[in-house]
Each structure stands twice: as structure tokens, then as C-alpha cells.
C-alpha positions in Angstrom: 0.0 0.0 0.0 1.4 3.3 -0.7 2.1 5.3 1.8 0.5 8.4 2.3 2.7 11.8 3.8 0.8 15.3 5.2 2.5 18.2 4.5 2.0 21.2 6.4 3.3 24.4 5.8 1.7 27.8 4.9 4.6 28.5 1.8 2.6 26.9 -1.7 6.0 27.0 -3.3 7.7 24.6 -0.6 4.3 22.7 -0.4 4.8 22.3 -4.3 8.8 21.1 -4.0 8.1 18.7 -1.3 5.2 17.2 -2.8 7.0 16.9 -6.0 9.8 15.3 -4.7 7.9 12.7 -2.4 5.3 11.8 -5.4 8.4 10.8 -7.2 9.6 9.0 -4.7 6.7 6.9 -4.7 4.4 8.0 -1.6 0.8 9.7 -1.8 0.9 13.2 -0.5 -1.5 15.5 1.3 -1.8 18.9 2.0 -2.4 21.7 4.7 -1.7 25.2 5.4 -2.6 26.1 8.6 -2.7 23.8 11.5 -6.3 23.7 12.3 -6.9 22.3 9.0 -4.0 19.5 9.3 -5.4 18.5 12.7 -8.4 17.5 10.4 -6.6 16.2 8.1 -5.1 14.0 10.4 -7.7 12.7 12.2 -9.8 11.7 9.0 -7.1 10.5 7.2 -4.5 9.0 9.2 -1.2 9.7 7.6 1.8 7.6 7.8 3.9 10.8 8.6 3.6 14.5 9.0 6.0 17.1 7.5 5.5 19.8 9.7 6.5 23.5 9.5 6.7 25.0 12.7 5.8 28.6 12.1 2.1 28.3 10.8 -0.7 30.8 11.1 -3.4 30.2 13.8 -2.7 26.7 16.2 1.7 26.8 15.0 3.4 23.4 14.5 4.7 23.0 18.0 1.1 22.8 19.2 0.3 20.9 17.0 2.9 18.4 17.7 1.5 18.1 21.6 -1.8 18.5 20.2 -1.0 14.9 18.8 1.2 13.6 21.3 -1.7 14.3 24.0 -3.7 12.0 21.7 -3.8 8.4 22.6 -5.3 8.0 19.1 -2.9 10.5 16.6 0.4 9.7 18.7 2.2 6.8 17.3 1.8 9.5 13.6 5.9 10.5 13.3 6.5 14.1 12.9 9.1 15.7 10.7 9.2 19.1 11.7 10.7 22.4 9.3 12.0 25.6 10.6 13.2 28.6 9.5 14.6 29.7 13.0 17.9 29.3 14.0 17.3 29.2 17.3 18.0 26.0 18.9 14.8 26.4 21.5 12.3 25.8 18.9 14.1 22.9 17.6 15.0 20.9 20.9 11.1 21.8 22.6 10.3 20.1 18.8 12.0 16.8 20.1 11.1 17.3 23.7 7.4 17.3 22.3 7.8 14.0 20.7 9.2 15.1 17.4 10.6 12.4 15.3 13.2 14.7 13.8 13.5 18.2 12.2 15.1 20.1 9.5 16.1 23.6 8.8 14.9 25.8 6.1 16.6 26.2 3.3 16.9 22.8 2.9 17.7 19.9 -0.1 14.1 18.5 -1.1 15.9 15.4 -1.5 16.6 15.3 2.0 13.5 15.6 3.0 12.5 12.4 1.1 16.1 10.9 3.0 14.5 11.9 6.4 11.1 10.6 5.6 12.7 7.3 4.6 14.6 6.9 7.5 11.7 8.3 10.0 9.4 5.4 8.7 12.4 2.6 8.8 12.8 3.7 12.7 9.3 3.5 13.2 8.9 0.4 11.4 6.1 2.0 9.2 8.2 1.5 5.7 8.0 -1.7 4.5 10.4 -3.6 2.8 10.3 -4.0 -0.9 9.3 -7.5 -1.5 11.6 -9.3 -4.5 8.9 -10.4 -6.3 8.5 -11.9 -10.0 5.7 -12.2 -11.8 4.5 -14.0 -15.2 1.0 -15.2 -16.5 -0.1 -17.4 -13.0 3.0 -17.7 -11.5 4.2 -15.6 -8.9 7.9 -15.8 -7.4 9.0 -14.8 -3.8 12.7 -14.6 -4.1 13.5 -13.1 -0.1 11.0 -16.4 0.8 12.5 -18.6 -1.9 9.0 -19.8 -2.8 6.6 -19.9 -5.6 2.8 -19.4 -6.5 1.2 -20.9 -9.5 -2.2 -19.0 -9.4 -2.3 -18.6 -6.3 -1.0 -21.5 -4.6 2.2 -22.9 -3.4 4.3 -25.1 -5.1 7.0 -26.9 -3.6 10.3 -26.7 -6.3 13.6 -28.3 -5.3 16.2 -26.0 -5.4 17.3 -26.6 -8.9 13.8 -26.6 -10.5 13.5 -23.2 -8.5 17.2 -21.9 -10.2 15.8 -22.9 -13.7 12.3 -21.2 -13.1 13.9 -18.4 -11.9 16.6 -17.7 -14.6 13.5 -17.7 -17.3 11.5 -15.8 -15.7 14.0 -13.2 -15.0 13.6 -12.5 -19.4 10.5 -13.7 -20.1 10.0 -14.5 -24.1 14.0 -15.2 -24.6 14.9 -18.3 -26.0 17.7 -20.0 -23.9 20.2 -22.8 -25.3 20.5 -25.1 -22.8 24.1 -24.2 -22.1 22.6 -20.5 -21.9 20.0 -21.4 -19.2 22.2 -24.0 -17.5 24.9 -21.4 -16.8 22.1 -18.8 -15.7 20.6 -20.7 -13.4 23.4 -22.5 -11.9 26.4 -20.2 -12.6 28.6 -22.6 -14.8 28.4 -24.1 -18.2 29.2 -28.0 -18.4 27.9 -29.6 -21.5 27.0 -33.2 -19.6 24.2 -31.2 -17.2 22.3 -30.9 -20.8 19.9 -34.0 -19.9 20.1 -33.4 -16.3 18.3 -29.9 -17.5 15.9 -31.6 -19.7 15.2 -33.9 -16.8 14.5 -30.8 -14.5 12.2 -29.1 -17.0 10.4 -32.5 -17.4 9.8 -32.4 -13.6 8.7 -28.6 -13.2 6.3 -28.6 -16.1 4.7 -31.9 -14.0 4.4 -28.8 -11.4 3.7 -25.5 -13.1 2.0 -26.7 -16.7 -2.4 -27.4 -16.4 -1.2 -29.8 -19.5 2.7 -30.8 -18.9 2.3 -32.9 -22.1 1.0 -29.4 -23.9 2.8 -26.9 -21.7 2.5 -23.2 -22.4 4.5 -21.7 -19.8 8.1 -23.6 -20.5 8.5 -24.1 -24.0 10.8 -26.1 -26.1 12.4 -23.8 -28.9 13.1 -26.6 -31.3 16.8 -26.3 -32.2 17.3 -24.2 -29.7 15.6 -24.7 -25.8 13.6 -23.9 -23.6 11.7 -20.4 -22.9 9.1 -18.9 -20.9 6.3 -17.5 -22.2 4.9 -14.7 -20.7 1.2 -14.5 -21.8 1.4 -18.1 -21.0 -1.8 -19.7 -18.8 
């Protein structure tokens, strides 16, 4: 699920930059400029964080900060908070408030994005990327080592698993068998060529509706084997 970031400040322009920047970085963005209006935000939307600017017309960002640490319901939400001041008493009552972290204006959009990242690591709100490969109904979970074929698990030893994955990895390409045997298990030895054919036997048994008609692991006459990518 994409993650969704509240940006408060009452400066359009540095609303514009930040949101830019973030949106490109993958997360969903909101807006406020004033903190009466963020504190609704907040409450109807939940954000995953808050990018707060701490000079703000009406309730400023430092109230607004204990406004949502006081709230049982709003205080787990981390807060990034932006000043222009360089006095250090705004910045460490910030953190004494329950700020997650804070940055000075002028600052690099990009560390902004840096900070976000890092905020929702610490939290344990970012979730890893999951390494996973898809193609027609199967469904590969590299980190977990383990495959889907529409929707349900397959158990592959680990070779079959080292084949399926090298095709899948270029979907459509036609792979010798010396090709596909070095791909998959990192060295060419002519001998391993019927051990392969033996393996691809075996996995269509596992990932094919019709091994003896398979259309997700074909033979290229001449050539080998390939994965088809429209394949079901």
C-alpha cells in the first residue's frame, strides 16, 4: 500500500517542492496550510507521517505536535518538523514534544524524502520492498525462496527453483541449454544438458495445467527452452 505523507506548511511553493519530490519517490501526498486544518486532516485520514513547519498561522506546528502527542489516538503518527529559525529552543522543545526529527529551512528536497525514509524505517512503518517476480499465474517470492502458480504454493527443489527463476528473469527469450544451464546454476558443463531436460520434465509436472501441452516452459526446437509470458 502506498504510503500516504501530510504536508503542512503555509509556503505553496515549498508545499509544491516537497510534494513533488515525495510523489516521485513513490508516496501519496497531502496537504495543509494552517494547523487547524492539518489537525483534520489528520484525524480523517491518518497519515503515515507528517511534514510539519513550525511557524504556521493560527494553532503553529509546535502545538500541534502536543496536540497529537496528547492523543492516545494521533500519537504513534511521526512528525518531521521544518523551521526557518535558527534558534535551537524551537528545535530541541520540537524533540522534547515527541518530534521524530526536524530540518532547517533552506533545505535539499531530496533530504527531506532521506529523512522521511529513515523516520518510517525507525518506526517500522516502511515496509520492505518484496523481490517479487511475476509472469501469467506464477508468482515468485525470491527473499522467501518460494513460488505461486495461481495462487497457490508449489514446492520446487532447489534446482527446478534456479531454472524457473533464470527464465523468468527475461520472459519471451529463448535460452540454449548451455545459456540457461549457466544462468541458473552459474557454470556451463555440456554433460548437465539431460540433467536440464530432466529438471524441465519435472517442473512442467508442477507449473503446466497440461505438462504434455505446456504453455509456460517451452521447447524452442533447435534451440531450448523459454518462458512465455502470456502463457496460462
Amino acid at each position: 500500500m502506498t504510503q500516504r505523507i501530510l504536508i503542512v506548511d503555509d509556503d505553496a511553493q515549498i508545499i509544491r517542492l516537497i510534494r513533488s519530490y515525495l510523489e516521485e519517490a513513490g508516496f501519496s501526498v497531502l496537504t495543509a496550510d494552517d494547523g487547524d486544518t492539518a489537525l483534520h486532516a489528520i484525524r480523517q485520514d491518518r497519515p503515515d507521517l507528517v511534514v510539519l513547519d513550525i511557524m504556521l498561522p493560527g494553532m503553529d506546528g509546535l502545538e500541534l505536535t502536543r496536540t497529537l502527542r496528547g492523543d492516545k489516538h494521533l500519537s504513534a503518527i511521526p512528525i518531521l518538523l521544518l523551521t526557518a529559525r535558527v534558534d535551537d529552543a524551537d528545535r530541541i522543545l520540537g524533540l522534547e514534544l515527541g518530534a521524530d526529527d526536524y530540518l532547517t529551512k533552506p533545505f535539499n528536497p531530496r533530504e527531506v524524502v532521506a529523512r522521511v525514509r529513515a523516520i518510517l524505517r525507525r518506526v517500522g512503518r516502511e515496509p520492505e520492498p518484496a523481490h517479487i517476480m511475476e509472469s501469467g499465474p506464477l508468482r515468485m517470492d525470491m527473499d522467501r525462496h518460494v513460488l505461486a502458480v495461481g495462487g497457490s504454493p508449489v514446492e520446487l527443489t532447489p534446482a527446478e527453483y534456479s531454472i524457473l527463476q533464470a527464465l523468468m528473469e527475461y520472459p519471451n527469450r529463448a535460452f540454449t541449454r548451455a545459456e540457461l544451464i549457466e544462468k541458473a546454476f552459474g557454470f556451463a558443463y555440456d554433460g548437465l544438458e539431460r540433467t536440464l531436460d530432466s529438471h524441465v520434465k519435472n517442473l512442467r509436472k508442477k507449473v503446466e495445467t497440461d505438462p504434455a501441452q505446456p504453455r509456460l516452459i517451452e521447447t524452442v526446437f533447435g534451440v531450448g527452452y523459454r518462458l512465455r509470458e502470456d502463457g496460462s
